[in-house]
C-alpha positions as CSV (number, residue, x, y, z in Angstrom):
1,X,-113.8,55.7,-186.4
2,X,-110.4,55.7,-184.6
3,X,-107.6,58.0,-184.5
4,X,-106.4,57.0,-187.9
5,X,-108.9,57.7,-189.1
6,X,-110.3,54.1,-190.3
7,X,-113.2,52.8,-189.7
8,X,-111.5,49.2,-188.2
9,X,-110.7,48.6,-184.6
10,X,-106.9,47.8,-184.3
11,X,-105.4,45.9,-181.7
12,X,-104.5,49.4,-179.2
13,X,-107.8,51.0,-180.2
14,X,-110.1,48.2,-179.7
15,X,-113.4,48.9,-178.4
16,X,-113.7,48.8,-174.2
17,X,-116.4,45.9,-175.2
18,X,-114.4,44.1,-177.2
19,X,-111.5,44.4,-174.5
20,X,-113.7,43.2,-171.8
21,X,-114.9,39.8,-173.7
22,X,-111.4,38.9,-174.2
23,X,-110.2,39.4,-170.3
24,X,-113.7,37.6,-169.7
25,X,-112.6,34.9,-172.4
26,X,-109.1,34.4,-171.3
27,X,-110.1,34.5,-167.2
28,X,-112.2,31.8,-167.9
29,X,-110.2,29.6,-169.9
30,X,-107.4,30.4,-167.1
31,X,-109.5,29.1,-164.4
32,X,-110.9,26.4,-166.2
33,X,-107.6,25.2,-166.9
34,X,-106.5,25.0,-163.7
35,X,-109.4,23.6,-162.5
36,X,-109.0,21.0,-165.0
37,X,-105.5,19.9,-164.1
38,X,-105.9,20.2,-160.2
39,X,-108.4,16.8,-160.6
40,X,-106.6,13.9,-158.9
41,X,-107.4,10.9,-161.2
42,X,-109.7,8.0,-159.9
43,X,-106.6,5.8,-159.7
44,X,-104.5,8.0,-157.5
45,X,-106.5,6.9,-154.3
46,X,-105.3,2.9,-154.9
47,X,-101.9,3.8,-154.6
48,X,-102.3,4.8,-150.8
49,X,-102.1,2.0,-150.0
50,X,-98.4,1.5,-151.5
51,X,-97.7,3.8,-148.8
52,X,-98.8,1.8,-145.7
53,X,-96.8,0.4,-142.7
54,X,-95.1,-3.0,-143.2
55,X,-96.8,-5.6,-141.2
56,X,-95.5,-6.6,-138.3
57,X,-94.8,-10.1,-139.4
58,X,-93.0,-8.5,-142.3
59,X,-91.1,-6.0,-140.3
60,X,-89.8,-9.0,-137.8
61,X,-88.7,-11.2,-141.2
62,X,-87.2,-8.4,-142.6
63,X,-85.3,-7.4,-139.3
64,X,-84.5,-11.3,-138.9
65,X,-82.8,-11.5,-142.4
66,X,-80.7,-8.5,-141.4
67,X,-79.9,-9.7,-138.2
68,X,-79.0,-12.8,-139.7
69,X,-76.4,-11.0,-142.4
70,X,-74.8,-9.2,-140.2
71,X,-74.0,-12.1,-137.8
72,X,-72.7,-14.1,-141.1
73,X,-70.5,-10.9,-142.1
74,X,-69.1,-10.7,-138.7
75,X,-68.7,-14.8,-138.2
76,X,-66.6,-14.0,-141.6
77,X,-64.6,-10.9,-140.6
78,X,-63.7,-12.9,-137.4
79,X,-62.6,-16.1,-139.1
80,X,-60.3,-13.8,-141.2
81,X,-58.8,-12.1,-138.0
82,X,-58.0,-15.3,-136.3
83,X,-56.3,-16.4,-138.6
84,X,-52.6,-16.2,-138.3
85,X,-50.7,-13.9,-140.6
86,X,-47.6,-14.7,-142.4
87,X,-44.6,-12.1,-142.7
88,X,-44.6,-11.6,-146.0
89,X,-48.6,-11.2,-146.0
90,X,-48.1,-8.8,-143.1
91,X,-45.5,-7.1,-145.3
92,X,-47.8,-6.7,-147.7
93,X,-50.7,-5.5,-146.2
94,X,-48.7,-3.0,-144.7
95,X,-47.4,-1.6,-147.6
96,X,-50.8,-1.7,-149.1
97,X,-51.9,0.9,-146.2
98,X,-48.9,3.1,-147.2
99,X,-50.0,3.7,-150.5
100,X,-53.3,3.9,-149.7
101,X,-51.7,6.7,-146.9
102,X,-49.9,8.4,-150.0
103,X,-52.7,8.0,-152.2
104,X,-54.9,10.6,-149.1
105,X,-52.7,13.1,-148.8
């Protein structure tokens, strides 16, 4: 009989058996839960390998083929400065760097 005088067990005046099987319940479900989602899957391991080092051949290709686009970018930025400006494209361009001046402030 509780305080109420009732003979059911309410939620505040459960019995201190009852209250321990729920914390027993609810601790294991907390740890099984976790121990459940902390599993890495089986596939997780094969993706290591993603990870890994270039080989050096690749490395030295893939250095080449920069290498070799930054010589083409600076053979094309040279062309461009060697060759002789007009006035009026001279004009031009400097006006363009005004604006762009104005444009900063």
């Amino acid at each position: 009989v509780n305080s109420y005088g009732t003979g059911s067990a309410t939620a505040l005046g459960a019995k201190p058996s009852d209250r321990k099987a729920f914390l027993n319940n609810a601790l294991v479900a907390t740890f099984s839960s976790v121990a459940v989602s902390s599993n890495v899957p089986a596939w997780a391991e094969d993706t290591l390998d993603d990870l890994s080092m270039p080989s050096p051949e690749e490395q030295k290709a893939k250095d080449e083929a920069e290498m070799a686009a930054r010589l083409a970018r600076k053979a094309e930025l040279q062309k461009k400065a060697a060759r002789p400006i007009s006035f009026t494209e001279s004009l031009k361009s400097e006006k363009t760097k005004q604006k762009e001046l104005e444009k900063s402030k």
